[in-house]
N, C-alpha and C positions, 0 to 999 in steps of 0.2 A: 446529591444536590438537586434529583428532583422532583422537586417541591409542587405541588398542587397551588393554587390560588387560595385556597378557602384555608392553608396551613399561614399562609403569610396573613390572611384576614383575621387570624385567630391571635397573631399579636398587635395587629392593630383593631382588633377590638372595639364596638360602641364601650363596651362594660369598662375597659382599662380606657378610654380619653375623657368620657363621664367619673371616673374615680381620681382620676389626676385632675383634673378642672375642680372636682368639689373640694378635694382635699385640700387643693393648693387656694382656693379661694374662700374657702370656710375659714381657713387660718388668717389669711389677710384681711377679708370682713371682720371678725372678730379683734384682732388687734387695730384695727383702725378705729372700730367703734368704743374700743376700752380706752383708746388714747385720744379721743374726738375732741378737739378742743374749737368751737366756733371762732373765735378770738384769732387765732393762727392762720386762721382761711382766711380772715380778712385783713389780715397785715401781707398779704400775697401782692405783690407788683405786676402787672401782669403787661412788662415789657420786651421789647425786642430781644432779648437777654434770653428770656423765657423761648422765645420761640428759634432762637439760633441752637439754642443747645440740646434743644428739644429736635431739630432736623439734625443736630450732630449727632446724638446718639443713634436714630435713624443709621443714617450713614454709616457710623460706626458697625454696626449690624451688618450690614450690606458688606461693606469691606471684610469683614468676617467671613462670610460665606463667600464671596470673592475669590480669598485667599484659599480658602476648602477647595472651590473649585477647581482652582490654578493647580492643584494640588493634584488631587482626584488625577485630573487631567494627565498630569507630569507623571505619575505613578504608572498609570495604566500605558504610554508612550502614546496620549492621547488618541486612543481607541474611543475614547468617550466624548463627542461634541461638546460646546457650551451648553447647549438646551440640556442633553441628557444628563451632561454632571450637577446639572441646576437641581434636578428630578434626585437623581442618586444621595449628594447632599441634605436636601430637603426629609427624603425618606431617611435617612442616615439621622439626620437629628431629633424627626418624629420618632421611631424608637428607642432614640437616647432619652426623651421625653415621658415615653412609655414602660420601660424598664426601670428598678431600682437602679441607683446610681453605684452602688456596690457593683451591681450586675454590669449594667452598660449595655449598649447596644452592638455589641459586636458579631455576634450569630447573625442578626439582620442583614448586617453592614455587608456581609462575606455572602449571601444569600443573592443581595442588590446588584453587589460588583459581578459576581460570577455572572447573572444574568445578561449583564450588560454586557461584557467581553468574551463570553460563553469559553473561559477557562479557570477553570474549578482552581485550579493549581498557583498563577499568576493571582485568582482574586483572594486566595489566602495570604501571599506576599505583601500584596495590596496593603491588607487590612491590618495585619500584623506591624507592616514599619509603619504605619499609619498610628495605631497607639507609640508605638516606640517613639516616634518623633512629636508627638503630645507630650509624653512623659519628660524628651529630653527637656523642652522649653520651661519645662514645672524645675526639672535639676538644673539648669544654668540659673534660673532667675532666683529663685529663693535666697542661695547666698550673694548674691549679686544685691539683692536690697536686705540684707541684715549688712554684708560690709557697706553699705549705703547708710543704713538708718542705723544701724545696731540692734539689739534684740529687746534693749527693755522697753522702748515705745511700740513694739510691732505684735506683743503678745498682750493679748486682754486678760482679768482676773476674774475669769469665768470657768468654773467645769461642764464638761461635758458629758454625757452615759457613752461608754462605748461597749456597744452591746449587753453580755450580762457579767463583765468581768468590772461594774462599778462605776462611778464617779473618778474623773480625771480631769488634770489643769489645761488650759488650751497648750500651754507648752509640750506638755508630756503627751497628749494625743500627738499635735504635731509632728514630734520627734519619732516617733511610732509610727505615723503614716508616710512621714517624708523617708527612712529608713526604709521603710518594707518599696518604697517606689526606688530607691536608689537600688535594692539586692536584686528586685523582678529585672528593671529594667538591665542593669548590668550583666545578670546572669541571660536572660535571652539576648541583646545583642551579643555578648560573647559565644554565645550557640550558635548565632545565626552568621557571625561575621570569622568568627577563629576556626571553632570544633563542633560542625553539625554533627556530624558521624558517632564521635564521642559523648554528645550528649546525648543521642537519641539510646547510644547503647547504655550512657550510666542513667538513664528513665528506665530503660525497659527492666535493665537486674534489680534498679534500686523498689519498680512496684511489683517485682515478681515476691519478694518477698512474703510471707504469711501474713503478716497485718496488714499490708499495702497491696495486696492482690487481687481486691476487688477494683480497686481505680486502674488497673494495668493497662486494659482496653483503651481508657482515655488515655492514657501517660504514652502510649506506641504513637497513638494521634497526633499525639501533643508532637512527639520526636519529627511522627512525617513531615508535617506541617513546617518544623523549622528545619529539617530539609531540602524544602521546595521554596521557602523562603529564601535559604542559602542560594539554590540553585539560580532563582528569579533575579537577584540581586545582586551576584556576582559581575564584577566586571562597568559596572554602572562608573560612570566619571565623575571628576569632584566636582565641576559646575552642576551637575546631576542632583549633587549631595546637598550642596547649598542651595540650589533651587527650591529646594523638597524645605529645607529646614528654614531657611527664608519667609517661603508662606505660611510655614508653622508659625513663625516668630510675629507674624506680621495679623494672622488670625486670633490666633492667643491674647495679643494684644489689643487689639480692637474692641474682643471680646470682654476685658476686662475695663477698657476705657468705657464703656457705654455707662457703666456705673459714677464713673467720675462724672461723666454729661450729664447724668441724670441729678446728680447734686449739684452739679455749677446751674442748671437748670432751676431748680427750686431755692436755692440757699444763695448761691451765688460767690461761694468764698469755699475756702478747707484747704487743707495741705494735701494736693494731689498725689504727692508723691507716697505717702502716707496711704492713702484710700488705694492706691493702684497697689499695694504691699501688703497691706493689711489681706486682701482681696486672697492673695497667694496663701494665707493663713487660713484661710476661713474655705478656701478652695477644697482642702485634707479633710474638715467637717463635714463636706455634702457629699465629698467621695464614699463614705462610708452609709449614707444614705438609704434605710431600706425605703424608702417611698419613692413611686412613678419619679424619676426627674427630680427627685428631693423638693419633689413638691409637699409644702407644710414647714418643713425643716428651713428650707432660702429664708422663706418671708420672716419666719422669727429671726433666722443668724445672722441675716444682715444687721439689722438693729444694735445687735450684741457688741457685733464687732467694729462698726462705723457709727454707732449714735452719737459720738460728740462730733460729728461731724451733721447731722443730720440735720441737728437744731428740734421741733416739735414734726417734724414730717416722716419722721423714720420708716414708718408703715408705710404711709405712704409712696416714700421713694422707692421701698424695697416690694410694694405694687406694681408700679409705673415699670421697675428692673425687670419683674418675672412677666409681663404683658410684652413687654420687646422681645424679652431672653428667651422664654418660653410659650406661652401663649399663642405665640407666632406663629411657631412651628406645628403645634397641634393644629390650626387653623389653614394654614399652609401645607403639609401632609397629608390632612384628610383630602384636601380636593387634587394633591398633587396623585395620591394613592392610587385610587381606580383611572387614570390618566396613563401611569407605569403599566400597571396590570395590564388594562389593555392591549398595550404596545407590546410590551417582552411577551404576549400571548400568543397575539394575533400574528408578530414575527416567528414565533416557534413551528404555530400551522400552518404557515405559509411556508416553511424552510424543508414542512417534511411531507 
């Protein structure tokens, strides 16, 4: 873990936040401009309505990282001040930002934490139930709003490429992503909470084998890690557990409301409960994402999946969405970046 400064510079990159800005804004100029209707801009009310909903979404943001915060903080047995998990966060979403969304930002994320608590060991824990308690809030809520709505209003009639195995319905991607997040996430927390030992041993026979022997090296990793996971997390109390899954639930959410704000903002009407579900569908879309932050990919699948809700603004809305949701963060991490570096630096040769 350690890391140089100019290794962390290299994934926050001028060349990777210049290629996520373009990407993601060459596709939203162009779709705004193909669907440019003068007419539509000037049937715009521009009342108190507008500007409550437009400081909610705001808000909604803020509560977001909040709840990360509270989190961060809660994990670590707050080893991390407010300031510094504001910092940790920040840089945590800037290279969720800058990595494909397949990818994710988790090498970073374990990078950030260890620095901060200078144990290699605990900020793998960290990071580790940190996805796992992301995932869970995606497996309670899904069928939580199918038995709510049902499944034939919540699935659109659109296919999608997923990768190079063709054309698929949004149903059948769904089932396919939501499946593969129910077997990961089950089988690691059953590793990390029942049988570390037994897992780390059935990785190591099952990549020793002749075709899987070249991954071996990662697959021992993989076992350590939910080892010291196991170890990190043992014994933790249930007020512990629902604190933790709390501000998941309560981040998550936020998260996903900024988008309802963002329509009560311009439209002023839609069936919210609808748009906060549909959102959960379209979620398994950008997962799969090979661009920076599913930058490109958002600005069109919003539309897709919410335009009878949109009314003539759809680009627009799903604009206005990646400028809060994103945007932010690239803008906010760069100046938060060399801020960090400094600090975990200048504490290191100062400590030795």
């Amino acid at each position: 873990m350690d890391h140089k400064p100019n290794e962390i510079l290299k994934i926050f990159s001028a060349w990777r936040i210049l290629l996520a800005v373009a990407v993601g804004l060459s596709a939203s100029i162009y779709l705004v401009l193909r669907d440019f209707s003068w007419e539509s801009y000037l049937g715009i009310h521009w009342s108190f309505q507008v500007v409550f909903f437009l400081f909610l979404a705001i808000i909604l943001e803020i509560i977001r990282d909040l709840a990360y915060m509270y989190r961060i903080r809660l994990l670590t047995d707050k080893a991390i001040g407010w300031k510094h998990s504001f910092q940790v966060i920040m840089l945590w979403e800037f290279s969720s930002a800058l990595t494909p969304s397949v990818i994710g930002g988790s090498a970073v994320a374990l990078y950030i934490v260890s620095k901060e608590i200078h144990n290699p060991g605990k900020a793998t824990a960290i990071v580790m139930i940190t996805a796992l308690l992301d995932e869970l809030f995606y497996i309670v809520m899904v069928p939580l709003t199918i038995l709510l709505l049902g499944s034939k209003e919540l699935f659109i009639n659109t296919e999608f490429k997923f990768f190079n195995f063709g054309n698929f319905p949004t149903q059948t991607l769904f089932l396919i992503g939501y499946s593969f997040i129910i077997l990961l996430t089950t089988t690691v927390a059953m590793a990390i909470f029942i049988k570390p030992k037994l897992f780390k041993d059935f990785l190591h026979k099952l990549f020793s084998l002749p075709l899987l022997n070249r991954w071996r090296t990662g697959a021992d990793h993989l076992g350590e890690e939910i080892m010291i996971t196991s170890k990190e997390m043992k014994g933790k109390s249930v007020n512990f557990w629902l604190k933790a899954i709390g501000s998941t639930f309560i981040s998550w959410t936020a998260r996903f409301l900024v988008i309802n704000a963002i329509i009560l903002m311009v439209i002023g009407h839609g069936d919210q409960i609808m748009i906060f579900a549909r959102q959960l569908i379209m979620w398994v879309i950008l997962l799969i994402s090979p661009t920076p932050g599913g930058s490109g990919i958002a600005e069109f699948i919003l539309p897709k999946f919410l335009g009878e809700y949109l009314g003539p603004f759809g680009n627009e809305i799903a604009l206005g969405w990646r400028i809060l949701s994103y945007y932010s963060y690239l803008i906010i991490g760069s100046i938060v970046l060399p801020i960090w570096l400094r600090r975990v630096y200048r504490k290191k040769k100062t400590t030795e």
